[in-house]
C-alpha positions, -999 to +999 in steps of 0.1 A: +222+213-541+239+216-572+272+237-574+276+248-612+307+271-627+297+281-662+330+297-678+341+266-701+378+262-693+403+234-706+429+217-685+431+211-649+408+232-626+405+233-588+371+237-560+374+256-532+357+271-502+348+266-464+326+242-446+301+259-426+278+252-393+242+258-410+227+271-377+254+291-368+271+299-398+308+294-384+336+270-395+334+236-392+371+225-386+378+188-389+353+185-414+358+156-442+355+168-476+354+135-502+350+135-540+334+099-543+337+095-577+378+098-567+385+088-533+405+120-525+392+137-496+407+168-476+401+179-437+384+216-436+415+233-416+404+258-386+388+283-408+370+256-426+389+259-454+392+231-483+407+232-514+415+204-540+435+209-577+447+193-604+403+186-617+390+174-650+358+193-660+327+172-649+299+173-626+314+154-590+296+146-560+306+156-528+305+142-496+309+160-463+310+144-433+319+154-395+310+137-359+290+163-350+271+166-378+247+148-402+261+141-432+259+157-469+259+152-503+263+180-534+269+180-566+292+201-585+291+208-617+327+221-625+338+240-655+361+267-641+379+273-611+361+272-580+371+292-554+343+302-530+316+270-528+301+273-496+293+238-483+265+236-453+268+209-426+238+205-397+241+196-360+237+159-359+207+158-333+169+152-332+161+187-344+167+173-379+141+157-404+159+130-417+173+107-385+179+077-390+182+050-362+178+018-387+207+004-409+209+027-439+216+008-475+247+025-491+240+040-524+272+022-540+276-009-564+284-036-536+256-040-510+263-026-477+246-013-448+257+013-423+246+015-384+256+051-372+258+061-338+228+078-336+211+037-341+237+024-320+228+046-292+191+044-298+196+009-293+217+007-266+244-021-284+268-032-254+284-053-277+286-048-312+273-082-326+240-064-314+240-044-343+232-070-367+195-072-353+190-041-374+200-060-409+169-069-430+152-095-408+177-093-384+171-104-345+176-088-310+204-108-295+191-128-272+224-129-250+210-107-223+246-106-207+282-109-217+287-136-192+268-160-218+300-169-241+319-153-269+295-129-293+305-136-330+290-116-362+268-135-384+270-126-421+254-146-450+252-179-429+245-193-395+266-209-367+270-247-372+265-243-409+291-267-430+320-245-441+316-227-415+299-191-419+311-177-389+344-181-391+343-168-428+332-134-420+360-105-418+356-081-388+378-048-388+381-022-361+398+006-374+414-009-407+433-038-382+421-072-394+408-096-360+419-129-376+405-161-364+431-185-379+456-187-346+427-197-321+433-227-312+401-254-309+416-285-289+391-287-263+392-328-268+426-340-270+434-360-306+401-354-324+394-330-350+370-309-335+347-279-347+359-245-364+332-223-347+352-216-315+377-198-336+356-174-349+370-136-333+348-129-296+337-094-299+331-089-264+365-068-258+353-043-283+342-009-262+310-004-277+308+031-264+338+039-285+323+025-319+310+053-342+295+036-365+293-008-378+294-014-419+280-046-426+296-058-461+269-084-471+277-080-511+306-094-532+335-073-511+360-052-531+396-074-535+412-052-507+392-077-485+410-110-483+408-137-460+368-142-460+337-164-475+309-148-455+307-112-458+333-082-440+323-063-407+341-032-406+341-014-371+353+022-371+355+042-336+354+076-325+377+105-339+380+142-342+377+172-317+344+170-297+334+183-259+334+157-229+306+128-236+297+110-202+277+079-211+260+057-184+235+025-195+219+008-170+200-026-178+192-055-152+224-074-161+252-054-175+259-012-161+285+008-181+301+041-178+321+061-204+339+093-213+358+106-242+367+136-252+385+149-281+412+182-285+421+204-313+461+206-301+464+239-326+462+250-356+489+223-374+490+202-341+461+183-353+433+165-333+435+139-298+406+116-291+410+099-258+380+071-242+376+049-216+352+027-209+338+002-183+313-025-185+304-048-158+280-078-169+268-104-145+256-139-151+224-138-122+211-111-102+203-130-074+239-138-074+258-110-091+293-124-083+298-144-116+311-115-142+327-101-175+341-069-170+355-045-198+377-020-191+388-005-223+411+033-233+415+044-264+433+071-278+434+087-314+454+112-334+450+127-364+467+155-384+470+166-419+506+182-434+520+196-467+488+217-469+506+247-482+517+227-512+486+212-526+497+176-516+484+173-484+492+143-464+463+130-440+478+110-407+455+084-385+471+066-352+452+050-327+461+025-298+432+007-280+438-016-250+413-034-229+416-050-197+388-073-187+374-112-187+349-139-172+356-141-137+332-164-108+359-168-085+337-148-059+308-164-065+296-182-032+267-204-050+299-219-070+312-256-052+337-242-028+371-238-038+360-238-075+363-216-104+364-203-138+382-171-149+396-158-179+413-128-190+405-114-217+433-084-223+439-069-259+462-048-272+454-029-301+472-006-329+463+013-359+483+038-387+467+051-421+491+077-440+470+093-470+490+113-494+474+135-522+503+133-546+487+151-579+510+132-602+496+121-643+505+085-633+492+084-592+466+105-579+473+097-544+489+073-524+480+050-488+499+030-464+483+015-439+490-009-409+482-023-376+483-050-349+458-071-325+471-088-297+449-103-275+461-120-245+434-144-233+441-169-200+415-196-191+415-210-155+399-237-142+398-249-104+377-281-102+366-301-072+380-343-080+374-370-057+378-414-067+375-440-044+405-458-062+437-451-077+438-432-109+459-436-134+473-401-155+489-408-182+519-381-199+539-405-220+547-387-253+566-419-267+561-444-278+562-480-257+552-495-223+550-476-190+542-485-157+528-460-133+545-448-103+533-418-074+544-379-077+562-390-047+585-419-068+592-399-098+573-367-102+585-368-141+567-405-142+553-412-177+524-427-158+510-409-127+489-432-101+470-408-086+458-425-049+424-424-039+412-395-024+397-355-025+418-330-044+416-298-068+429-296-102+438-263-114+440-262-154+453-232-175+453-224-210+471-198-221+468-178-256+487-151-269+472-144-307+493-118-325+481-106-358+488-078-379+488-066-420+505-037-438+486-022-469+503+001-499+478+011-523+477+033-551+444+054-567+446+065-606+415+089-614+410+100-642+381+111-665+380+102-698+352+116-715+322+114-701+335+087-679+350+085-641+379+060-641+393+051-609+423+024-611+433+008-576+465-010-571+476-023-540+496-052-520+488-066-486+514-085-457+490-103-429+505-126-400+486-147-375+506-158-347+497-171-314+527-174-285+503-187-261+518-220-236+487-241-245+472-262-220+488-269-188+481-277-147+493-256-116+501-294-099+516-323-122+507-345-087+470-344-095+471-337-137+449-358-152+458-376-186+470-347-203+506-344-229+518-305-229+516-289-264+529-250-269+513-230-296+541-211-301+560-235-314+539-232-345+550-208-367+532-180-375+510-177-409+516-153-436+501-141-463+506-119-489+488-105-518+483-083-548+453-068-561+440-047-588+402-036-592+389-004-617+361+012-611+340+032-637+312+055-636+292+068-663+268+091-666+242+087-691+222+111-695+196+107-664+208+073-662+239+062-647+261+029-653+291+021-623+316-004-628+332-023-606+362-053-614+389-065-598+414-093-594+434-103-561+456-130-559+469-143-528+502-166-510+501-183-480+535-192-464+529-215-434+567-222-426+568-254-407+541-270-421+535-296-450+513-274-466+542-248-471+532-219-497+498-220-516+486-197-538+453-186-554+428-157-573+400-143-565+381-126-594+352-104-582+329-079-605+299-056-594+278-034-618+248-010-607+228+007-635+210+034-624+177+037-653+172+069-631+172+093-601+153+117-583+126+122-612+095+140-610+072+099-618+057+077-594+091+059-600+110+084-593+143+067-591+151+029-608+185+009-606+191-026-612+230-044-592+247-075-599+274-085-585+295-123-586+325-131-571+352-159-552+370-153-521+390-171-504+394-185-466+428-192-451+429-222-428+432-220-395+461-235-372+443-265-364+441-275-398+479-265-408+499-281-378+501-319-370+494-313-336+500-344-317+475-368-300+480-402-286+461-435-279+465-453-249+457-483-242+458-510-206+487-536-213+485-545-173+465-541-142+474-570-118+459-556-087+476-546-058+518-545-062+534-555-026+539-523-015+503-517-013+504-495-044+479-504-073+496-507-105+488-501-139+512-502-175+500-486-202+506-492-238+510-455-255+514-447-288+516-411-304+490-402-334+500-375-356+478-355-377+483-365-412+492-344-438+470-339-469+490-329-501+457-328-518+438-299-495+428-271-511+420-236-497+384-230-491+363-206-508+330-191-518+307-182-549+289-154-546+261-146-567+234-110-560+210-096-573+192-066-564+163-037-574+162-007-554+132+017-565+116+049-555+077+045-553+069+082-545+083+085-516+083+045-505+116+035-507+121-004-518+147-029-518+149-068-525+184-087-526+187-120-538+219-138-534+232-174-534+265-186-519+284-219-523+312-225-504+334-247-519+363-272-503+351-270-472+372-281-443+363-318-429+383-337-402+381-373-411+402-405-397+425-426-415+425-462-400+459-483-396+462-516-375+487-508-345+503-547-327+506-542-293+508-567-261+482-571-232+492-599-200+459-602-179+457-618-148+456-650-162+495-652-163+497-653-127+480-680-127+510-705-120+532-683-107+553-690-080+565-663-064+539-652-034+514-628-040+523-608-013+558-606-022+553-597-063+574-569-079+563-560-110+584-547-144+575-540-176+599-532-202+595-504-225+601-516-257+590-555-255+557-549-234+573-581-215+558-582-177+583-598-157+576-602-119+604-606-092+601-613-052+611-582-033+624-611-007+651-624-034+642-659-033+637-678-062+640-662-099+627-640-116+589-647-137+585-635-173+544-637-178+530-650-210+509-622-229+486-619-260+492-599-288+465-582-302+465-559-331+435-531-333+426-503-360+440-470-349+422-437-369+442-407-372+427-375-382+432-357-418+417-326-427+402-330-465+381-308-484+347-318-481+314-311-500+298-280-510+273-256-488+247-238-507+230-208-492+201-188-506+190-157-497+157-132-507+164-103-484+141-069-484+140-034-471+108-014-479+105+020-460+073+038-465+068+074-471+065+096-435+027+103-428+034+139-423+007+147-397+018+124-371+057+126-384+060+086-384+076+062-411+074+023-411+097+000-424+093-034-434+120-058-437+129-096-436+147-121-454+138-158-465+169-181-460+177-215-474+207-235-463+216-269-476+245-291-471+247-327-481+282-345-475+292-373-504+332-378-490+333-415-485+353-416-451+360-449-430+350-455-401+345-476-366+312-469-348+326-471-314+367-472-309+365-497-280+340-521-299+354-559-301+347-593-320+327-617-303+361-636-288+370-603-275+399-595-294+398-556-314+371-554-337+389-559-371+363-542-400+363-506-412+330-496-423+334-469-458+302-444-454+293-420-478+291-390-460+309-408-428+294-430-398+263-415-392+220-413-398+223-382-416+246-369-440+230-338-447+213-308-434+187-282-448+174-253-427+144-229-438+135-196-420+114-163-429+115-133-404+096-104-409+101-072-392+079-043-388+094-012-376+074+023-364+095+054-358+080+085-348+102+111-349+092+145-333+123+173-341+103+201-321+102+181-294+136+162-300+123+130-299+121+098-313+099+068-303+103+033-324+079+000-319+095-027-336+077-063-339+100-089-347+085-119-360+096-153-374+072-167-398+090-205-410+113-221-391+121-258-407+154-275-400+158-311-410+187-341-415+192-353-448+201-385-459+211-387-494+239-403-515+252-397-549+231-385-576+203-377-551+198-418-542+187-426-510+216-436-486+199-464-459+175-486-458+142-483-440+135-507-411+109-519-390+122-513-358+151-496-337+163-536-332+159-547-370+191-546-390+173-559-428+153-531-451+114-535-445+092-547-469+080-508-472+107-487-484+085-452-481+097-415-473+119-409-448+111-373-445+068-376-446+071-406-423+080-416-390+104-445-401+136-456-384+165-457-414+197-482-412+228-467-430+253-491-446+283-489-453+297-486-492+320-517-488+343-523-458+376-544-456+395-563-431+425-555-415+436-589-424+438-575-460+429-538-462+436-535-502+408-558-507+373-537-505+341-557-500+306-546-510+284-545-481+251-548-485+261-578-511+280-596-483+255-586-455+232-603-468+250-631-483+259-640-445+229-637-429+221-672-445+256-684-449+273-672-420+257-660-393+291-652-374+300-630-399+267-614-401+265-607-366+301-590-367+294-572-398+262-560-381+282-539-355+291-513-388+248-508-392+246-476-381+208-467-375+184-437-370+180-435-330+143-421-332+118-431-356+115-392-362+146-384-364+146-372-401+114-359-401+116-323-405+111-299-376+086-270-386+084-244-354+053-227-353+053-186-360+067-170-326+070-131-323+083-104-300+082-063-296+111-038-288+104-004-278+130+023-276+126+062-266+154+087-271+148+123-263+172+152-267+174+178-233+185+208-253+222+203-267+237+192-234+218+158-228+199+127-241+186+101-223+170+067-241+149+038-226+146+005-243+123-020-234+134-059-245+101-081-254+083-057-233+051-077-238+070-103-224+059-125-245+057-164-233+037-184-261+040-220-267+058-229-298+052-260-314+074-284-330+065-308-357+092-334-355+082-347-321+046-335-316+054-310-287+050-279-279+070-255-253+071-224-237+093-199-256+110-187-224+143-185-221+146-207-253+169-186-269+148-179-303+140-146-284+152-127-259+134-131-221+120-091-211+142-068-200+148-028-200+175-008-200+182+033-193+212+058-207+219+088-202+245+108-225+262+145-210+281+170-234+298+195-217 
């Protein structure tokens, strides 16, 4: 509808009026009324009453938007004061024409797509990563259950991906950032080990609570820092509303809900309170093993200064859930053992708008909140040896012999007798996070033109004051040194941003404008790294040829968008977290007390700093045509991504000298073997053996010294990640007669990663020379000590999706076929400038190329990878071409070659780089919701419901499995809710 004043005025002018039920033609209180073109929005007070001043003559568009009701668009045409509009709003439920229960595309610059809750409840999400099946080509999560692991959002990548997409991608409930960076990942002690685990688990997240899930998939406006791969932005429930009782029932996981919201008065404003629990368990023949959610949530909002034309808008929420894994119960489990974790968050949220009306400000935000989530893992594990067992907690460096818990409980080395026992483990995080946001809108229309001018600042910490890792009984702890995560200190970051967006109409054409710059410092106090800084300039532009015409094309527009953003670290990368090395300096047996006894040589490995490590970050590029084909509704996105200085662990290697005695150097002692006391000292590594009986003097034992290369790890930046994407949303026109609409949508993905860092390299820690003394060559591989440097992955889903939607009878039925077409993953091994990195060979025993050097990836061939050049520890400035020497050796030296030989590192199946093509594999959702007047709705979903169990084929190895519980889709399952307003 267009809303048009004719009386030409200059100046200032203002719009006016009330927000209306359509049906009913009452009020709509609570009612958002938005200008887009300006950002300034107003709350309809009880009357429905809106009012905004201080306008430039123009035509605006209007949004109006309430939980109760569907949204709606007008446009007004403003010339003179407005003081009466009349602005219609219609009961959001299945009597309407337009539902939608798929992820709409937002009509705006940056590509984006919106999951309301009418899809969310049609689909029955019990956690919110299951939204993202509705994306173009997206895929029913096949997690069945929450007892499966953590649930992570997957934008514009895939887990295990270099540069790790997951752990990229911003997710936002409510405006409060949940940052990855302070989750720890040291499930191996003294390696560098995988980012992945510290991507956010969305599991705590109430899904009943969630009103709607925006999926940023575009180049992200620069309020969004912090992120590579995309921004999730979570928003819950809010406003006045009757009790909503919610109840879903599916084989695995039951959850109940209720919320309710309550106009206070007139100028008290508006209370949402929620709860929520969910109970999810692992196996129904054994439903002991469980995640439980139990998550509240309450919500305020109120508007002030009203009466002066500067209203101020007010949003608080606080959201707490209490919940975790927990099998302790579970009688299939060994007895006595366990896992449970808690999984408690705390969680915080303020936004102050303020309309201030001013020539320089048009209005004003501040904005805020906090995460805390408080997560305990538990572990109670059955342990039984047949001999001693040495545990070693030496954090310095030096000798140590072992002694028992009963000698000295504080022992550096604890000799555990033989036996049966249970060790309880713990570790304990406690992640604090939380950013405050002061921003600034200018609007202003000059000309013909909208100008809107943000400027704003951000503060973000990440903090976690979590104990770490540690064991109920130090009697029985196995080798194990305590580290606290809160003596890290916390990472902040601040940052500055500016971004001006234009629109301008152009007749029936329309060009929009988006740029911005953000610029960002990261303090890490108590790390090397220190501060950093950087910029992130990002642009988007949309030009709209036109809209809404009476053509077969009826509406045309063309969107661009390129950008960089940057990802902070996380703490494994910032802190030198300690590891050590031990290593056996001397096991004589049985000590005359009947004790065995073992010393141990320990020495403390510190992560090394990397002046030269850069922040890693991403190139986005899109492009994308959205047309109107009479009625058919089309969309194709194509974007590339290349993260840049991605974050790669390598190890440094050093020689460390230390001291072994064997047995050996009892040889000629003198001193009965019954009657030996042993002593080692600390410093020396001397063994010195005395009789417990006094006689005779004391023995000190001849040793070896040995010296052996020690790697310590270093984060670097490593090489690029390239991702492609062809992405499509077509959505046909309704056939009328039997009121259904299909959609069509899929994407094509193509990931590649190839890694050119020369790192060094051992192929096996403990390996030794032929004498038995430490091996003494580092190997230096081009893309590090493996077959493959390199990975490419290729996949094409389709998805076809029939709604029927019935509004006389309230009903809507949807039969969506999920299909994917290509699946190819492959290793890659590749050097510089696209060379190939190995060497074919004959056989899995052959170490020399064969005569037929063919193709790796169209042949079943076993490939040798050698080393660039490799030095000796003898002389590690002096680097050595390998292949040169290699073979040089094998003629000349066949010591050597057999030694150099250990650093071949080859392919351990003959198909191992042949690509892996799956063959097409498919599945069918069906979901029914269906409205019982205004008071009730009740939806059934059925998962696979043809329940499907095809073979799939790979190519790689020639064989062919059933798709069942394979994880590409999910096994059949159903699920029923119910939903009461009263």
């Amino acid at each position: 509808m267009l809303v048009t004043a004719t009386s030409a005025v200059s100046g200032q002018l203002s719009f006016s009026g009330k927000v209306l039920n359509k049906r009913m033609d009452k009020p709509v209180a609570g009612a958002m009324v938005k200008i887009i073109e300006s950002d300034i929005e107003m709350t309809a007070d009880e009357k429905g009453a809106f009012k905004f001043i201080g306008l430039q003559p123009g035509t605006y568009t209007i949004q109006i938007t309430h939980r109760d009701f569907a949204n709606a668009v007008e446009q007004v045409n403003l010339t003179r004061n407005i003081t009466d509009a009349t602005l219609y709003l219609r009961e959001d439920n299945l009597t309407l024409d337009d539902i939608q229960v798929n992820a709409r595309l937002n009509d705006r610059p940056v590509t984006s797509f919106t999951m309301d809750r009418k899809a969310l409840d049609h689909m029955q999400v019990l956690s919110v990563t299951d939204a993202q099946a509705l994306l173009p080509g997206g895929k029913t999560n096949p997690d069945l259950k929450l007892t499966d692991g953590a649930q992570r959002f997957s934008v514009n990548g895939m887990l295990n991906e270099n540069g790790n997409a997951l752990f990229g991608v911003g997710v936002e409930v409510d405006g409060v950032r949940l940052s990855p960076n302070a989750n720890p990942d040291r499930s191996t002690e003294g390696t560098v080990s995988s980012l992945n685990r510290t991507a956010p688990d969305l599991r705590s997240i109430a899904s009943s609570n969630v009103e709607s899930v925006e999926v940023i998939t575009g180049v992200a406006s620069v309020e969004y820092g912090d992120i590579t791969n995309g921004v999730v932005k979570i928003n819950s429930r809010k406003g006045a509303s009757p009790y909503i009782l919610e109840a879903i029932t599916k084989p695995n996981t039951k959850q109940l809900a209720i919320s309710k919201g309550w106009r206070l008065g007139e100028k008290a404003g508006v209370l949402n309170v929620s709860g929520e629990h969910t109970r999810s368990v692992s196996n129904l023949a054994s439903p002991y093993t469980a995640y439980e959610r139990n998550g509240v949530s309450l919500n305020y909002g109120n508007e002030f200064n009203r009466a002066r034309q500067k209203p101020i808008l007010l949003d608080l929420g606080l959201t707490g859930n209490i919940g975790g894994m927990n099998s302790r119960t579970d009688p299939d489990q060994f007895v006595g053992t366990y896992q449970k974790q808690k999984d408690n968050v705390l969680r915080g949220n303020m936004r102050l708008r303020w309309y201030l009306r001013r020539s320089w400000i048009t209005n004003l935000e501040f904005s805020g909140g906090f995460n805390y989530n408080d997560r305990l893992y538990e572990s109670n594990e059955n342990k039984s040896f047949s001999a001693s067992t040495a545990a070693i907690h030496s954090m310095e460096p030096g000798y140590f012999a072992g002694q028992t818990y009963d000698e000295n409980p504080d022992a550096a080395v604890i000799l555990i007798p033989p036996g049966y026992w249970y060790q309880k483990r713990f570790e304990d995080n406690k992640v604090l996070s939380y950013n405050l946001r002061l921003k600034g809108n200018w609007f202003k229309k000059i000309g013909a033109a909208f100008n809107n001018v943000l400027l704003g600042g951000e503060y973000a910490s990440n903090d976690n004051n979590g104990r770490g890792v540690y064991y109920e009984d130090m009697r029985y702890a196995p080798t194990w040194r305590p580290y606290s995560y809160k003596d890290e200190a916390a990472q902040k970051n601040m940052a500055l941003y500016l971004e001006d967006r234009i629109t301008l109409p152009l007749g029936i054409s329309r060009l929009q404008l988006i740029g911005g710059l953000r610029s960002d410092v990261t303090s890490i106090r108590g790390s090397e790294y220190g501060s950093v800084s950087g910029l992130s300039p990002r642009f988007n532009g949309q030009y709209s040829f036109w809209e809404k015409q009476d053509r077969f094309v009826r509406s045309f527009s063309l969107r661009y968008g390129w950008g960089r953003s940057a990802k902070l670290p996380s703490f494994d990368v910032l802190y030198p977290t300690p590891a050590y090395i031990d290593l056996l300096a001397f096991a004589p047996g049985t000590t005359a007390t009947g004790q065995t006894y073992y010393a141990y040589f320990t020495y403390p490995r510190t992560r090394l700093f990397n002046p030269d490590l850069r922040w890693q970050y991403n190139i986005q590029n899109e492009l994308a045509v959205n047309l109107d084909l009479a009625g058919t509704r089309v969309t194709v996105i194509a974007s590339r991504n290349k993260t840049k200085n991605t974050y790669e662990g390598v190890d440094v290697y050093n020689p460390l000298n230390y001291k072994i005695t064997d047995q050996s150097a009892l040889a000629g002692s003198q001193i009965p073997e019954e009657n030996r006391v042993y002593a080692i000292d600390q410093q020396t590594g001397i063994v010195t053996v005395t009789d417990k009986t006094g006689a005779g003097s004391p023995e000190v034992l001849t040793y070896k010294a040995y010296t052996r290369l020690i790697g310590s790890s270093k984060y670097v930046n490593g090489s690029p990640a390239v991702r492609d994407q062809l992405a499509w949303v077509i959505d046909f026109k309704q056939i009328r007669p039997v009121r259904t609409g299909i959609r069509l949508d899929g994407n094509y993905y193509v990931y590649k990663s190839n890694d050119l860092l020369v790192q060094q390299n051992i192929p096996n820690s403990t390996l030794n020379m032929a004498d038995g003394t430490p091996f003494k060559y580092i190997g230096f591989y081009t893309g590090g000590a493996s077959a493959a440097n390199g990975e490419q992955s290729k996949t094409l889903n389709l998805n076809v999706t029939s709604t029927t939607h019935i509004p006389r009878l309230r009903l809507i039925f949807s039969l969506r076929l999920e299909s994917t077409l290509y699946n190819l993953s492959g290793r890659l091994s590749t050097g510089a400038n696209g060379v190939g990195r190995g060497v074919i060979i004959d056989s899995r025993d052959a170490f020399l190329p064969s005569a037929d050097q063919g193709n790796i990836y169209t042949a079943n061939k076993f490939l040798a990878v050698y080393p660039d050049y490799y030095v000796n520890r003898e002389d590690m400035s002096v680097r050595i071409p390998f292949a040169q020497k290699y073979l040089w050796a094998r003629e000349n030296d066949p010591a050597l070659f057999n030694e150099l030989s250990k650093l071949v590192i080859k392919s351990p199946t003959d198909y191992y780089f042949t690509p892996s093509r799956l063959s097409a594999y498919f599945m069918g959702n069906i979901r029914i919701t269906k409205e019982i007047g205004d008071r009730a709705s009740i939806t059934f979903n059925g998962t696979n419901f043809l329940n499907n169990l095809q073979m799939v084929r790979s190519s790689a190895a020639g064989t062919a499995s059933t798709i069942y519980d394979t994880g590409y889709i999910p096994n059949f399952y159903y699920g029923l809710s119910l939903r009461l307003k009263f």
